[in-house]
N, C-alpha and C positions, 0 to 999 in steps of 0.2 A: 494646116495639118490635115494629112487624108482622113476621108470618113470611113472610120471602121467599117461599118455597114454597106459602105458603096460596094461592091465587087462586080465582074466583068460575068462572074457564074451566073448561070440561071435557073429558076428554080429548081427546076429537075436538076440538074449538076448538085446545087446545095444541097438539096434533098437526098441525094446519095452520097456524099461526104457526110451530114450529120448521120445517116446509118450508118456508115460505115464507122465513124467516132466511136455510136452507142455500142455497136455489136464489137468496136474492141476496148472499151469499160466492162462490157461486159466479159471478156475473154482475162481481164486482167482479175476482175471482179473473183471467176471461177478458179483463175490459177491460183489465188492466195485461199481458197476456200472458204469465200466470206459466207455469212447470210445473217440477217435479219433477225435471228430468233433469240429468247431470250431462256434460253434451256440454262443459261449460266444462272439461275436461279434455282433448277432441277438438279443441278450439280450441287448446289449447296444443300437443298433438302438431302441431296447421297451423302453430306459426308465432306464433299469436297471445297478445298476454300478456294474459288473459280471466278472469273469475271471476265467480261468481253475484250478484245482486243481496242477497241474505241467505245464509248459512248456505257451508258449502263442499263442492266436488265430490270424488268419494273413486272414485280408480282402480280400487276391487276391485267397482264398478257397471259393469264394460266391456262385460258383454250386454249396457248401453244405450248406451251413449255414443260405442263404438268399434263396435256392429250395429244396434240396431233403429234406436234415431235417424236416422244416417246414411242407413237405408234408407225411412224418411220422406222423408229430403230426396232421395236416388236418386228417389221413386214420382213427388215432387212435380216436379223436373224434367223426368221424363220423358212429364207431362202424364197423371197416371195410369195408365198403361202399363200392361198385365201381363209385361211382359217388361222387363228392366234397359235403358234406353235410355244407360246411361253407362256401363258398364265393356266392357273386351272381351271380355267370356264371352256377354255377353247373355242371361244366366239368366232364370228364370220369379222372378219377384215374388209367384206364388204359392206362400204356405207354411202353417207353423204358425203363426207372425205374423200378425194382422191388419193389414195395409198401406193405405193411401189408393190402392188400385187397382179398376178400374173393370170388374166381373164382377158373376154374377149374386149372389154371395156378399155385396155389401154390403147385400142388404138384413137382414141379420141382424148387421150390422157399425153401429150408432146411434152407438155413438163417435165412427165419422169421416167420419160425412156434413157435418158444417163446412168440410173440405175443400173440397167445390164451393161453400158458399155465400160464406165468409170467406176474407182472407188467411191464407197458409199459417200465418204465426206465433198466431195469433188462435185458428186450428183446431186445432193443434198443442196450444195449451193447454186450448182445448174438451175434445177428448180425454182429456185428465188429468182435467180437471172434472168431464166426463162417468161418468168409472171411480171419482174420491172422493163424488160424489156418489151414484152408484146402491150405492156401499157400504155409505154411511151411513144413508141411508135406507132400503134392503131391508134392512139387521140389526135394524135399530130396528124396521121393519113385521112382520118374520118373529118378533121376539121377542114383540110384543105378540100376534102370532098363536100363538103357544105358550103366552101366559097370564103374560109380564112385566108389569108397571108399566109404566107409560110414558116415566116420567122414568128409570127406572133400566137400560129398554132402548135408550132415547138417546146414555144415558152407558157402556150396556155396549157399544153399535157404538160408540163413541167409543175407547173401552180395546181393543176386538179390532183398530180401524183404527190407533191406536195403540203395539200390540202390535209386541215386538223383528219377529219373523219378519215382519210384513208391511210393515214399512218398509224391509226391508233388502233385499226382494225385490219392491218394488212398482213401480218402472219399468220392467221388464223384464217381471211378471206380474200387472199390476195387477186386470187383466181376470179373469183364471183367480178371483183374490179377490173383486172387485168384484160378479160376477155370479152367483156362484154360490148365493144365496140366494133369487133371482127364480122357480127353476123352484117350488120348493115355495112361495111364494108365491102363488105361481097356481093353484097345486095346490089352496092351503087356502081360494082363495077361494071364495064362496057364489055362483057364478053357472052358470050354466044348461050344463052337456055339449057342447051343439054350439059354445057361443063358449069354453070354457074349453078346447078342443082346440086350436083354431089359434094360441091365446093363448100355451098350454102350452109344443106346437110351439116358435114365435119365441123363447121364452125359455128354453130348454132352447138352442137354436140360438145364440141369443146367447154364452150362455157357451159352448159347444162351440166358435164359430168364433173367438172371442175372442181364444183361443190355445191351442191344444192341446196341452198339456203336462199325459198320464196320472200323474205322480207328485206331483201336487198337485189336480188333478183325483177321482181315485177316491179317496182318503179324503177328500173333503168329502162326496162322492156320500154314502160311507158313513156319513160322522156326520152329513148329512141325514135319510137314512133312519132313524138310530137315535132324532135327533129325532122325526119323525112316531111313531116306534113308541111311543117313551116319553108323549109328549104331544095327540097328535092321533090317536089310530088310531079315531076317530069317523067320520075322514073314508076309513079303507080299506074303502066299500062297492064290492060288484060293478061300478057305474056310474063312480066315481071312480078306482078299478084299472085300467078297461076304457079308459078318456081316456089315463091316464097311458100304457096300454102302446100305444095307437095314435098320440100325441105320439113316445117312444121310437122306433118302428118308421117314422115319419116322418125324424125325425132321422135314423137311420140309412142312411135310405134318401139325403136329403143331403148327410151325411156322406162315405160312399162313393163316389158322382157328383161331388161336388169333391175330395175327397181321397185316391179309391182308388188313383190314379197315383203318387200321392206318395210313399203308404205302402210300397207295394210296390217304390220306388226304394231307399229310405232301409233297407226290413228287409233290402235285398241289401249295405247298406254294414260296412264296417268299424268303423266308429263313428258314428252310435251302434249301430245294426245292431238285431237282433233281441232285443233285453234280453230277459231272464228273472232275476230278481234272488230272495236268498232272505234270511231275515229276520236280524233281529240283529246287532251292531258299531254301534250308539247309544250314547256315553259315558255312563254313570248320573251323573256331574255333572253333563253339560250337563240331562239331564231335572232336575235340582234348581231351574234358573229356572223351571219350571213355578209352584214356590213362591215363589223368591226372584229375582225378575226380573233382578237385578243378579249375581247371584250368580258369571257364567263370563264375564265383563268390568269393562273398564276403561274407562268409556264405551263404544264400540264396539270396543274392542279384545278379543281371545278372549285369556282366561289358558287357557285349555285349548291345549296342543300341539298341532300338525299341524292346525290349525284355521283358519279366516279371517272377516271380521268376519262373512258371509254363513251362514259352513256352522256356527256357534256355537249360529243363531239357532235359538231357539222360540216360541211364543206365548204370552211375559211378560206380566204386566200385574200390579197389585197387588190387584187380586180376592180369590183367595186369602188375601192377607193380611188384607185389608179384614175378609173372614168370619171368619177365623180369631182375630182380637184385636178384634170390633169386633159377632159375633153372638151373641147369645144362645141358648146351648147348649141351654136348657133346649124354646127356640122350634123352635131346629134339631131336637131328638130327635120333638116333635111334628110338625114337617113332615114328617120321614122315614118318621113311623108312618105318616102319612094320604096320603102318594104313595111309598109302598113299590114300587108296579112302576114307577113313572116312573123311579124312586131304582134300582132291580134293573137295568132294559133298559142305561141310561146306563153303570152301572157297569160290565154285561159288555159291552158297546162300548169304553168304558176301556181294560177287563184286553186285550181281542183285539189290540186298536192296541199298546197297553204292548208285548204278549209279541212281535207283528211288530216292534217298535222291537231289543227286548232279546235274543230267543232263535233261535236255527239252526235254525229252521222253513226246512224246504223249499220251493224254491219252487213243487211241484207242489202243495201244499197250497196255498199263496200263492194259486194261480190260481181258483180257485173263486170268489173274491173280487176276482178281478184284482189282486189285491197283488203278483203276481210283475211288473208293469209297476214298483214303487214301491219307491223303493230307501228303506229303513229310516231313513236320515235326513230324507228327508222326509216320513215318515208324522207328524211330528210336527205339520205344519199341521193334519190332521184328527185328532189328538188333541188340538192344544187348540184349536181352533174348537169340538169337543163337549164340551170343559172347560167354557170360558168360556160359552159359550150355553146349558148346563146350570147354572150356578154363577147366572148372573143369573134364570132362571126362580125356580129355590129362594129365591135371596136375595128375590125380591117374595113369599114366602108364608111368611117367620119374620121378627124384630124384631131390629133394633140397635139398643146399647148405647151412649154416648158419656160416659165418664167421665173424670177427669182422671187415675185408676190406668191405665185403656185406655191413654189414648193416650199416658203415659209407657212403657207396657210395650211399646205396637207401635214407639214411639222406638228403646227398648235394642234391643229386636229385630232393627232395622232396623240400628246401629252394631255390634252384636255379628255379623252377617253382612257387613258391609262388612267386619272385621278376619279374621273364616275364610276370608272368601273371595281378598283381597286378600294375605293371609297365606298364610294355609292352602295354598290351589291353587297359590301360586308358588315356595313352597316344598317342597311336593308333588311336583313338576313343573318342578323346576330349569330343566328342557333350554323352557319355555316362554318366548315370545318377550320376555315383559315380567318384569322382574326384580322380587321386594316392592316396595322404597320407589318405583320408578316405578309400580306398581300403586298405591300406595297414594296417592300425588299425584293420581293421572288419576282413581281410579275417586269419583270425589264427585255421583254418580247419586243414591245412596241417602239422600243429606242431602237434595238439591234436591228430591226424593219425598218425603220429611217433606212439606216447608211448605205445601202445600196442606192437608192433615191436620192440621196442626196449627193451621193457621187458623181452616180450617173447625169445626175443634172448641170452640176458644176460642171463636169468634162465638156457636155453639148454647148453651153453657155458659153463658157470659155475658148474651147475651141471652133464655134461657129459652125456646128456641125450641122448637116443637112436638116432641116426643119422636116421632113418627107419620114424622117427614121425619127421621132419621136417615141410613136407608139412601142416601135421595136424595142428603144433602151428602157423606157418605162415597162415595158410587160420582161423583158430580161431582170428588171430589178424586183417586180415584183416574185419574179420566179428564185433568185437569188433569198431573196427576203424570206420565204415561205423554207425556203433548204435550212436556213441557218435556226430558221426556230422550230417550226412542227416537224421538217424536215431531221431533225435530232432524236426524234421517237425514238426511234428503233437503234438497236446497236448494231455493231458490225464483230459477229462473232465468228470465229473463225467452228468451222464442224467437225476439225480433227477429235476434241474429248468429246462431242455429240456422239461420235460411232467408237470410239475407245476412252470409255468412259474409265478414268481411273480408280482399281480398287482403294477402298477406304474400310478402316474397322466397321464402319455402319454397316456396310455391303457385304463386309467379310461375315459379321454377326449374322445379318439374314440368310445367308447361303445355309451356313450352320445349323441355322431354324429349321430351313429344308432338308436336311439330314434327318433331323431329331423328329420330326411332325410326323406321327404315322401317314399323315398322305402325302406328303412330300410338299408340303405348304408353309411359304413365311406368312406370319398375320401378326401384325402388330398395331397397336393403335393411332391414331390418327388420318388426313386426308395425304395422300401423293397421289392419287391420279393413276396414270398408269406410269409412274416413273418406273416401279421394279420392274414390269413386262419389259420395260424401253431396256432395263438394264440387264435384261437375262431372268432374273428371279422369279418364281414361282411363288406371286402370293395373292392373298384375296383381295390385299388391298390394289385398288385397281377401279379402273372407269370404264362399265358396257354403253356402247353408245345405242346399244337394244340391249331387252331384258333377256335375262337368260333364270327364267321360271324354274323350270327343270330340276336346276343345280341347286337354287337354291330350295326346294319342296323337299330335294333330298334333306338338308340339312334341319332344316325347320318343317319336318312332318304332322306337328302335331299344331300349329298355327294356324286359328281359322284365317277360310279364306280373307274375307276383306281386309282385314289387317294385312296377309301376307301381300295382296294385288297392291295395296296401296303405299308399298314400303317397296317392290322389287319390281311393277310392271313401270316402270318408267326407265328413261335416260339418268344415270346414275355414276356420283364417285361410291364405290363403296369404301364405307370407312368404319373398321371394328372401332367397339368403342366400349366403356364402363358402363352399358345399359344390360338391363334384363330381357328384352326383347328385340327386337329388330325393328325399327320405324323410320320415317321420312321428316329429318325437321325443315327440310330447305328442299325444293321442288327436284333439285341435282343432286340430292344427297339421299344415299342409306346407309342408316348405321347399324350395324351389326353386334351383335354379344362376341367377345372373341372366345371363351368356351368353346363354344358347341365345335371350330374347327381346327380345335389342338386332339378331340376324339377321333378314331376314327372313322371318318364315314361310307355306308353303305354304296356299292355299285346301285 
C-alpha cells in the first residue's frame, strides 16, 4: 500500500499547498460567519433563548461575551468612533483592546481592517480568522525557521493552538497568542537591514497593539529569546542586533504616543493599579498537565480546588507523552550529545520560569526580567510555549518507534492517570468542586486521545508504512487528539445576532427606561457588563475599562473622597445595586445605589 506521507512535493511546494488549504478554511470559515465567541450567553442575559451553531457557550468566558464583544458592537454603532457613542459615561474606546476604532493605531491593528470593507458580522469573524490564521502559520514558519520538519512543525502549531491554555483564553487574547511569533520571524528572515527594519517595526507593533496584557506578553518575549539563543544565534551579528534595537526603540516610541495617557491613568488606580507581583503559589499539580494534559480536569472542569476552568489551564498537549512512550532513547541520548548547548540554553530558560512559577522570589529580582509585571500563574504560557516549541525542534532530529508493546503501554499510561487523577485528586481534595464518581463519568478526554494513536498506529503496522514518517503520524495524532478535546472549548458561533441582536421584551423594557429617566438612562440592577452599550442602550450598567471620576462626583457629590477613590478609580463592571452607598466588593466591581440615577442629575 502507498505511504501516505511519501510524496514527489517538496517542502516548499507542501508548504504552500498547506497555506494555501489554511487561507481557504479560512475563506470558508468567514463566508459562514463563524467565530469563536461565546456572546450566545450575552443573548440570553438580553432576553434571548440563543445558542451557538456547534459546540456551547461557557459563562466563565465573560471577558468576552459580557466586554470585548459587546464593545465591538458599541465601536460598530458608533460608526467607529474613539469615544463610546452609546452609554452615558461617553468613555475613550481607546484601550488595551484592539477595537474597530478609527485612529492612527489601525494601521498596526490587520485584524480589523474588514470592518470598513465588510459587514459587521462577516469582519467580526475576519478577525477570529485573521488571529487562527497568523497563529498557525507563524508557528509552523518560525519552527521550520529553528530547524523543524515541516510536517511535524505543522502539526506542532496545531498541538500549541490546540493546547488547554490557549483555547481557554483565546477570545479574549487571541491576539497576545496569535502574533507573537511574527516579530522573530522577521528577525530571522534573510532580507536586506534597511527593509527588515520597518518590517520588524509593524510586526513587533502588531502584537504590542493587539492587546496589551504584560503577564502573557513578557514570557513569550522571553522564550523567544531563549529560542534564538538556543537555535539561531547565527543570526545575533552587530547589524541584526542594531535592526532589532532600532525596531524596539521605534515601538516604544509608538507605544508611548498612544498609550502614555493611558498608563499613567490606570497606575494611579486602585485596581488594577501599579502591580508589582513576586513569584511562587503555582499548584505543583496543576504543572503535572505539562505531562499529562488531562491530568487537573474533568473535561474542562478543574479537580484542583479554588480553581476555574480558565485559571486550571496550562499548555497541555500530548507531546510529551508522544516522546516519552513513542522516542527512541537511544536516538534521543544522541541528539542531546550533538545539541548540547541548544539542549543547556532551553533548559536554564525552563528551571528560570519553573522557579518564578514555584518559589518566593522577590519581585525586585523579578523586575530585571520584567517578571515582576507577571503574576506566577501565568508565566506558565511561556513556559510551555518554550516547552513545546523546543520538544518539536528535538523531536525532528532523533527517530520514533511504533510498536504494538508502544502503544499498549502509552494505552495503560493513559487509563492509569485517568484513575490518579480522577481518583487521586478528588479524593485528595475533598473540599474540590467535583466529587470521584462525577469525575470519573465526565473526565473520558483521555480515552478520546487514545484513538487517533491507535489508529494511527494500526494503519503503520499494518500497512508497513515507512518507519522514516513515524514521527509525522504520531505528531498528526497527537494534533488530532488535542482538536477533539481542548480543541472543543470554544464554540462556533455564527456573528449574524452578534450585530442584529434581536429585540426581546427585556430590551424593549430598557429602551422604555430611557424614555422615562429624566437623563435618558436605563439602570437596573444587577452585573451585564457592557452588554446594553453592545445593544444600543443607554445605561449605567456597563464596564469602564478606565475610571471615569468625573461622572461619577457628579452624582455622588457629597462622598468623601477615599471612599469614593476606592469604589470608582479602578477598572470596573458597574453594577446598581440594593446598597445605600456605592462601594467595591470584588476588585472588577462597583456597586452603585440605583436612586441617585432615576434623579435628575446636574451638567
Amino acid at each position: 500500500m502507498r505511504d501516505w506521507w511519501a510524496t514527489s512535493w517538496t517542502d516548499e511546494q507542501t508548504g504552500w499547498i498547506l497555506l494555501i488549504g489554511l487561507l481557504a478554511v479560512a475563506a470558508a470559515y468567514v463566508g459562514l460567519a463563524l467565530t469563536p465567541s461565546h456572546y450566545a450567553m450575552g443573548l440570553r442575559y438580553l432576553g434571548s433563548d440563543a445558542s451557538p451553531l456547534f459546540l456551547s457557550a461557557r459563562p466563565i468566558r465573560s471577558d468576552e461575551w459580557i466586554v470585548l464583544t459587546p464593545l465591538f458592537q458599541t465601536a460598530v454603532r458608533g460608526g467607529f468612533s474613539t469615544f463610546n457613542q452609546i452609554s452615558p459615561y461617553h468613555e475613550s474606546l481607546k484601550g488595551f483592546w484592539a477595537l474597530p476604532i478609527l485612529d492612527w493605531s489601525l494601521v498596526f491593528k490587520p485584524q480589523l481592517w474588514g470592518f470598513w470593507i465588510l459587514p459587521p458580522a462577516y469582519a467580526y469573524s475576519l478577525y477570529f480568522a485573521v488571529l487562527w490564521t497568523a497563529f498557525l502559520a507563524g508557528y509552523t514558519i518560525l519552527l521550520r525557521q529553528l530547524g523543524a520538519d515541516l510536517w511535524l512543525a505543522a502539526f506542532g502549531a496545531g498541538c500549541l493552538f490546540c493546547s488547554h491554555m490557549v483555547q481557554v483564553w483565546w477570545t479574549s487574547h487571541g491576539a497576545t497568542f496569535a502574533f507573537a511569533p511574527w516579530p522573530l520571524i522577521v528577525f530571522l528572515l534573510p532580507i536586506r537591514p534597511w527593509l527588515k527594519l520597518p518590517v520588524l517595526f509593524w510586526a513587533c507593533a502588531v502584537w504590542v497593539f493587539g492587546f496589551v496584557y504584560p503577564p502573557f506578553m513578557v514570557p513569550a518575549a522571553f522564550s523567544l529569546g531563549i529560542l534564538l539563543l538556543a537555535f539561531r544565534r547565527d543570526m545575533l551579528t552587530p547589524v541584526h542586533v542594531l535592526v532589532a534595537v532600532l525596531a524596539a526603540v521605534c515601538l516604544g516610541i509608538s507605544f508611548v504616543s498612544y498609550f502614555g495617557d493611558l498608563i499613567q491613568t490606570m497606575r494611579a488606580t486602585v485596581y488594577p493599579g501599579g502591580r508589582s507581583t513576586s513569584g511562587g503559589g503555582v499548584d505543583e499539580m496543576r504543572l503535572l498537565a505539562y505531562l499529562f494534559p488531562f491530568f487537573t480536569t474533568a473535561r474542562f472542569s478543574p479537580l484542583l480546588a479554588a480553581s476555574n476552568e480558565c485559571e486550571v489551564a496550562v499548555v497541555s498537549t500530548l507531546l510529551p507523552m508522544t516522546i516519552l512512550f513513542f522516542g527512541s532513547y537511544r536516538s534521543f541520548a544522541e541528539t542531546v550529545r550533538s545539541n548540547l548547548a541548544p539542549f543547556c540554553i532551553v533548559g536554564v530558560g525552563l528551571i528560570m520560569m519553573m522557579a518564578w512559577m514555584t518559589l518566593p522570589i522577590p519581585s525586585g529580582i523579578g523586575k530585571v526580567l520584567l517578571w515582576n509585571n507577571v503574576q506566577p500563574g501565568r508565566m506558565v504560557w511561556g513556559f510551555g510555549l518554550l516547552l513545546t516549541i523546543s520538544m518539536v525542534i528535538f523531536a525532528s532530529k532523533f527517530t520514533f518507534v511504533v510498536t504494538k508493546q508502544r502503544v499498549i503501554l502509552f494505552s495503560l499510561a493513559m487509563i492509569a492517570v485517568w484513575v490518579l487523577s480522577k481518583v487521586g485528586i478528588t479524593q485528595a481534595w475533598p473540599h474540590s468542586d467535583i466529587k470521584t464518581v462525577e469525575a470519573l463519568k465526565r473526565g473520558y478526554f483521555e480515552f478520546i486521545a487514545m484513538i487517533p494513536f491507535i489508529v494511527g498506529s494500526v494503519y503503520f503496522l499494518y500497512t508497513h508504512a515507512s518507519a522514516q514518517h513515524n514521527a509525522r503520524m504520531l505528531f498528526c495524532a497527537a494534533f488530532i487528539s488535542g482538536a477533539i478535546t481542548f480543541g472543543a472549548f470554544n464554540p462556533f458561533q455564527q456573528a449574524f445576532p452578534i450585530f442584529n441582536i434581536p429585540e426581546t421584551p427585556f430590551l424593549t423594557s430598557l429602551r422604555e427606561q430611557e424614555k422615562t429617566n429624566p437623563n435618558g438612562w436605563a439602570v437596573v440592577p444587577g452585573m451585564y457588563g457592557a452588554l446594553f452599550s453592545g445593544a444600543g442602550v443607554r445605561a449605567i450598567n456597563h464596564t469602564l475599562t478606565a475610571p471615569k471620576l468625573q461622572f461619577f462626583r457628579r452624582v455622588f457629590p457629597l462622598m468623601p473622597e477615599p471612599a469614593f477613590n476606592d469604589a470608582f478609580n479602578r477598572y470596573a463592571h458597574i453594577v446598581p445595586a440594593d446598597v445605600l452607598e456605592a462601594n467595591s466588593p470584588y476588585p472588577d466591581v462597583a456597586q452603585v445605589p440605583i436612586t441617585p440615577f432615576k434623579n435628575k442629575i446636574p451638567d
